[in-house]
C-alpha atoms as one frame of an Amber mdcrd trajectory, in Angstrom:
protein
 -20.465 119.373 132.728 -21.166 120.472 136.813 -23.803 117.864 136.538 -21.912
 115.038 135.418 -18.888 115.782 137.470 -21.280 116.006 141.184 -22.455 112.947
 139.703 -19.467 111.033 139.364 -17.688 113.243 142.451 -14.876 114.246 140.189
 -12.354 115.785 142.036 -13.458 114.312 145.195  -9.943 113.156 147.565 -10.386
 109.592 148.175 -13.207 108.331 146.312 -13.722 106.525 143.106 -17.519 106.255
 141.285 -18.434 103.457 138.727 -22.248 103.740 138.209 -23.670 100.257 137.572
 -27.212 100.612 137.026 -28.722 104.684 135.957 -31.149 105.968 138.219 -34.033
 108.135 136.958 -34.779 111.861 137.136 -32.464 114.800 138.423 -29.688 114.445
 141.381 -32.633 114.921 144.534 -31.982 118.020 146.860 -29.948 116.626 149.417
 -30.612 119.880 152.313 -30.160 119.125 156.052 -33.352 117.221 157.542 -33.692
 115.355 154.402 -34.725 111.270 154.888 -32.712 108.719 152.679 -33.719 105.164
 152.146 -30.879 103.083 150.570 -29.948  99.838 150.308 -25.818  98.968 151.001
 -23.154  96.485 150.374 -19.656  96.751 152.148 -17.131  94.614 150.812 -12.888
  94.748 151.659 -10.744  95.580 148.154  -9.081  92.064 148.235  -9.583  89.736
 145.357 -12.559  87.704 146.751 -13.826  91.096 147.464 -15.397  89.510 150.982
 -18.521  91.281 151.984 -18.903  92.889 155.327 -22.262  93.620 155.702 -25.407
  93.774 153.080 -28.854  95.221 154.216 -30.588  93.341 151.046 -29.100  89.994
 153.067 -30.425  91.236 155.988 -33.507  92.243 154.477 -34.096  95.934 155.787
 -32.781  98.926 153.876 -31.146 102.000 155.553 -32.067 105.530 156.112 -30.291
 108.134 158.043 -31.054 111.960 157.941 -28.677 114.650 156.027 -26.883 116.403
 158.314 -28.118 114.560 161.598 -24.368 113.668 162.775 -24.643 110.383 160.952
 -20.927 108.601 162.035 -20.031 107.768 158.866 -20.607 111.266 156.820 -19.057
 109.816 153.861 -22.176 107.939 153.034 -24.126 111.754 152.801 -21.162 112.613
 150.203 -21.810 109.070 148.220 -25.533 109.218 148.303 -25.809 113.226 147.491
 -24.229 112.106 143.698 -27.413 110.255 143.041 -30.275 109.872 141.170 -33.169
 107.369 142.526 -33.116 104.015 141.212 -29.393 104.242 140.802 -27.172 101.401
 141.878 -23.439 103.040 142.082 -20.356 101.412 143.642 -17.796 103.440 145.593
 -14.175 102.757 146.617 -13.185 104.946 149.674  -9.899 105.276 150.914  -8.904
 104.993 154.739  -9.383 108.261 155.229 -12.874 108.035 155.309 -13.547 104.599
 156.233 -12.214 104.665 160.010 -15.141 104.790 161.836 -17.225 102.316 159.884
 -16.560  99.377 161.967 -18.786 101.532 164.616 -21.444 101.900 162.421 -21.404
  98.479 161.303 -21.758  97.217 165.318 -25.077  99.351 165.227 -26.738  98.179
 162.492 -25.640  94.635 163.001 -27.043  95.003 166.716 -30.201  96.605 164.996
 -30.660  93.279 163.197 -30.023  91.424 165.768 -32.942  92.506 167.505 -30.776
  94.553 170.417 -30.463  98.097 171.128 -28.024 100.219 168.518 -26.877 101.852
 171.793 -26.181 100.194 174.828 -27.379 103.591 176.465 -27.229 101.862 180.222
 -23.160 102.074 179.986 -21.758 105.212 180.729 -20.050 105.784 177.706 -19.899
 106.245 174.371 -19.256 104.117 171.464 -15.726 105.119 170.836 -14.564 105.063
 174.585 -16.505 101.292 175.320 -14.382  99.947 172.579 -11.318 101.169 174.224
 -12.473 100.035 177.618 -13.631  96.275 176.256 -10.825  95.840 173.864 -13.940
  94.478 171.454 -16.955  95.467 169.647 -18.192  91.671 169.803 -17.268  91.125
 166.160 -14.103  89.139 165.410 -13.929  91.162 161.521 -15.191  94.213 162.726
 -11.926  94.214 165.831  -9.645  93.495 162.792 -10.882  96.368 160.555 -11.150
  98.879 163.863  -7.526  97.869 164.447  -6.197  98.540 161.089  -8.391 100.573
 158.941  -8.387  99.655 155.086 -10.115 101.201 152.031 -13.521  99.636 151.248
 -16.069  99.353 148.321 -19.590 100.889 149.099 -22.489  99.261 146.625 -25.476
 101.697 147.008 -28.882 101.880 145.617 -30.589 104.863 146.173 -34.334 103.626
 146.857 -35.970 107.000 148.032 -35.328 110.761 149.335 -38.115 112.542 151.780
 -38.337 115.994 152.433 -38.392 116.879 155.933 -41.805 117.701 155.328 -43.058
 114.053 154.092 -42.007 111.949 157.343 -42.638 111.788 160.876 -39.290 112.158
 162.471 -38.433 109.400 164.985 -36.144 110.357 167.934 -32.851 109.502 166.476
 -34.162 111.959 163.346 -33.595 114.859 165.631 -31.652 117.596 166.243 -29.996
 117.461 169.840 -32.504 120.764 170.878 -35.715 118.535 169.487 -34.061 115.649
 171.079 -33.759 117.227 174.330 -37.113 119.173 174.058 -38.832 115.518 173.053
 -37.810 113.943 176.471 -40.127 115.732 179.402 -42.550 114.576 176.734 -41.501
 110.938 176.677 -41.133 110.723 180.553 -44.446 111.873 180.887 -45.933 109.515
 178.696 -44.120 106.788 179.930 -45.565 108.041 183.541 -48.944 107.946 182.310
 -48.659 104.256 180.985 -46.997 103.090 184.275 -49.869 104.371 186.417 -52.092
 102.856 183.373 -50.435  99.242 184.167 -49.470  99.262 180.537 -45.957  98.378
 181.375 -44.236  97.224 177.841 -45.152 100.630 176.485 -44.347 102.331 179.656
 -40.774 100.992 179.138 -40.315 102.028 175.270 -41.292 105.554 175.936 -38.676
 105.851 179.199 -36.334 103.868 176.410 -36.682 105.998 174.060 -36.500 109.366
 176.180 -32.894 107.479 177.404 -31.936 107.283 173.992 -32.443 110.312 173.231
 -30.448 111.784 176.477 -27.904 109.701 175.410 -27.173 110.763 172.080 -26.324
 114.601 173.373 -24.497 113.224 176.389 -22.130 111.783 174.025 -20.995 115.147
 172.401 -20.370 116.899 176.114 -17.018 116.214 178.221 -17.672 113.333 180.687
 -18.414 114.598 184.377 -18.567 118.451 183.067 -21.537 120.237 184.305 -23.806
 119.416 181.313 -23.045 115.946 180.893 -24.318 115.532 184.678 -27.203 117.616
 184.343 -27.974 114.987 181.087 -26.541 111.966 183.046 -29.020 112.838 186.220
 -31.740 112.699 183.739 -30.865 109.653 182.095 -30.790 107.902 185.587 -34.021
 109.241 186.623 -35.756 107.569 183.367 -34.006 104.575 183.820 -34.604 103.482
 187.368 -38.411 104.468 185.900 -37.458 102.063 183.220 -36.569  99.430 186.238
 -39.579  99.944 188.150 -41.449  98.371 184.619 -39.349  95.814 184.818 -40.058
  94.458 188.294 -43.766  94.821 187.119 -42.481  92.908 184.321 -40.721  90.538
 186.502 -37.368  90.930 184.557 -35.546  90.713 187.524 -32.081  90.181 186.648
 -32.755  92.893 184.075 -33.483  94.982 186.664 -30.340  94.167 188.716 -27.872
  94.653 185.668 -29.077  97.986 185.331 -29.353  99.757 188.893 -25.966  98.194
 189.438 -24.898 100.051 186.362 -26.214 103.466 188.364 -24.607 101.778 191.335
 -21.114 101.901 190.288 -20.943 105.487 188.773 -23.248 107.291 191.388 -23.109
 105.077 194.884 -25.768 107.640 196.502 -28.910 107.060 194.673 -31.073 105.652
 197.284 -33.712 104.516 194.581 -30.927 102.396 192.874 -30.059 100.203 195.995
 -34.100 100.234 196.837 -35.394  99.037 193.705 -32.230  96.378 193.332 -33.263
  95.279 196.284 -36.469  94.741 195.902 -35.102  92.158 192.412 -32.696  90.410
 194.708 -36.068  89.720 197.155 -37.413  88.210 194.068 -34.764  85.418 193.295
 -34.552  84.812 197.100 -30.602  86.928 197.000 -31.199  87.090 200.841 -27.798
  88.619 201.911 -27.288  90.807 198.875 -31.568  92.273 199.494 -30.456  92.487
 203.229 -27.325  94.854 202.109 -29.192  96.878 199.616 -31.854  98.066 202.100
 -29.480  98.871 204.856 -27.602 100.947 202.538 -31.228 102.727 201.654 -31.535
 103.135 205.405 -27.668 104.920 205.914 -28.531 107.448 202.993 -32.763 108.412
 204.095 -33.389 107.296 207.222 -36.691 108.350 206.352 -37.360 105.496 204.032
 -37.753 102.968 207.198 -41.456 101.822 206.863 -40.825 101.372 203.288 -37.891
  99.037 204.190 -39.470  97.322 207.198 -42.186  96.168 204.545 -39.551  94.971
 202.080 -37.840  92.915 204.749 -41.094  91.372 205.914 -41.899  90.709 202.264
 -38.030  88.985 202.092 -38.703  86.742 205.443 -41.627  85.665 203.749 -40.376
  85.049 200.400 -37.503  83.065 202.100 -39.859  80.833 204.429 -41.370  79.666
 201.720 -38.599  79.448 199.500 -36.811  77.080 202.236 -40.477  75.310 202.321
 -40.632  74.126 198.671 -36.582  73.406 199.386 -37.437  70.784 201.912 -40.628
  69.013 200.055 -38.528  69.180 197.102 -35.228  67.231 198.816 -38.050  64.877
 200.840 -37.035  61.217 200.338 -33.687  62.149 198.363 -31.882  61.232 201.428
């Protein structure tokens, strides 16, 4: 009787279980550091029953790790109840569907193609919605707004014990996590120096990431959050260096003006954004950028001098291809 009532979470507050298709086998061990592959289905308890998202549309299933923080713990409860091969569907009440317009923006980013965490804003998930008034999705702003029950399809594909995978960074605990980066930043050194600058970037990327991801859980400007948030700034203007390499210049822009704007004293931020700005011929704002270098290390001035000859060039013959270009317009 135990067994059939974890499978059906009897007596669980806000949840309803129809199985629609029997899995095989016993209910897996579901213990912390565990690896769950699933597909999902999220549709709103109206009468057209509208889907929200569906990773079979979409092509790629999902896994998350028990008890790794996952935002919307609810699906650890669901997925814990079955057996593999099993295709249940699961109404939730309110109570534990608030946050899933959050997770929804990640994974939708994910398949997109763009980062799950826009880890060069300074802050997190919850607070960026508050501060943009959107999370760029017109039914996700609707649900976030006013939360409603929701109907979970899930198909449990396969369960890994810790021991059967290699655990990716967001598969850690926030001591591996932070343990992981010096190892990242190092790599991502090594690369750099290699001229291997893609890679360079995903390994200072993924060491960001990581930083990230604990900086989230500490108070903003509290001692550890700016130990973690000197850290993350370090790796990215690394990150930036690849991308001049990479000539992503307006890349690199965006994000030392990110830095910029929360710490105005890093003198590699204003150095390296100047440098981009040389690059699209941004005379006045490269001019700025390198003064400022100049009022906060004096020390810096042959490196600057060089930059400004570079700029004077750049700018000649910028203002050379200007004038063959508007020859015989006028």
């Amino acid at each position: 009787m135990s067994d059939m009532k974890d499978a059906l979470l009897l007596g669980s507050e806000g949840i309803k279980k129809t199985i629609l298709h029997g899995g095989s086998g016993d209910i897996p061990k579901f213990v912390t550091g565990v690896k769950v592959t699933f597909h999902f289905r999220t549709q709103l308890c109206d009468d057209e029953r509208t889907v929200i998202d569906d990773s079979k549309a979409v092509g790629t299933p999902m896994e998350i790790v028990i008890g790794n923080m996952f935002k919307l713990d609810i699906w650890e409860t669901l997925l814990s109840s079955m057996r593999i091969g099993e295709v249940a569907e699961f109404w939730c009440d309110t109570v534990h569907t608030g946050v899933y317009p959050l997770v929804s923006k990640s994974m939708r980013r994910i398949a997109e193609g763009k980062d799950p965490v826009d880890w060069h804003i300074h802050t997190c998930g919850m607070a960026n919605m508050f501060a943009y008034h959107s999370l760029g999705y017109e039914d996700l702003d609707e649900l976030m707004k006013e939360p409603k029950p929701l109907y979970f399809v899930l198909e449990l594909l396969k369960v890994q014990q810790p021991s059967e995978y290699d655990r990716e960074s967001w598969a850690l605990s926030d001591e591996e996590r932070l343990k992981a980066v010096p190892v990242l930043h190092g790599q991502g050194n090594k690369l750099y120096k290699q001229g291997r600058y893609q890679e360079a970037t995903q390994k200072y990327k993924e060491a960001i990431i990581c930083i990230k991801n604990v900086q989230t859980k500490e108070k903003a400007w509290d001692v550890p959050w700016m130990k973690l948030e000197k850290m993350a700034n370090t790796l990215t203007l690394n990150y930036c260096q690849c991308l001049l390499r990479m000539e992503e210049y307006y890349e690199v822009i965006e994000h030392t003006t990110d830095i910029i704007n929360q710490h105005p004293g890093i003198v590699k931020a204003y150095y390296l954004r100047g440098k981009a700005h040389v690059e699209v011929w941004n005379e006045a704002e490269a001019r700025q950028d390198f003064s400022r270098v100049l009022d906060l290390n004096p020390g810096m001035k042959k490196a600057v001098k060089k930059e400004l000859a570079i700029l004077n060039m750049r700018m000649e013959e910028k203002n050379e291809e200007d004038k063959l270009k508007y020859k015989g317009m006028f």
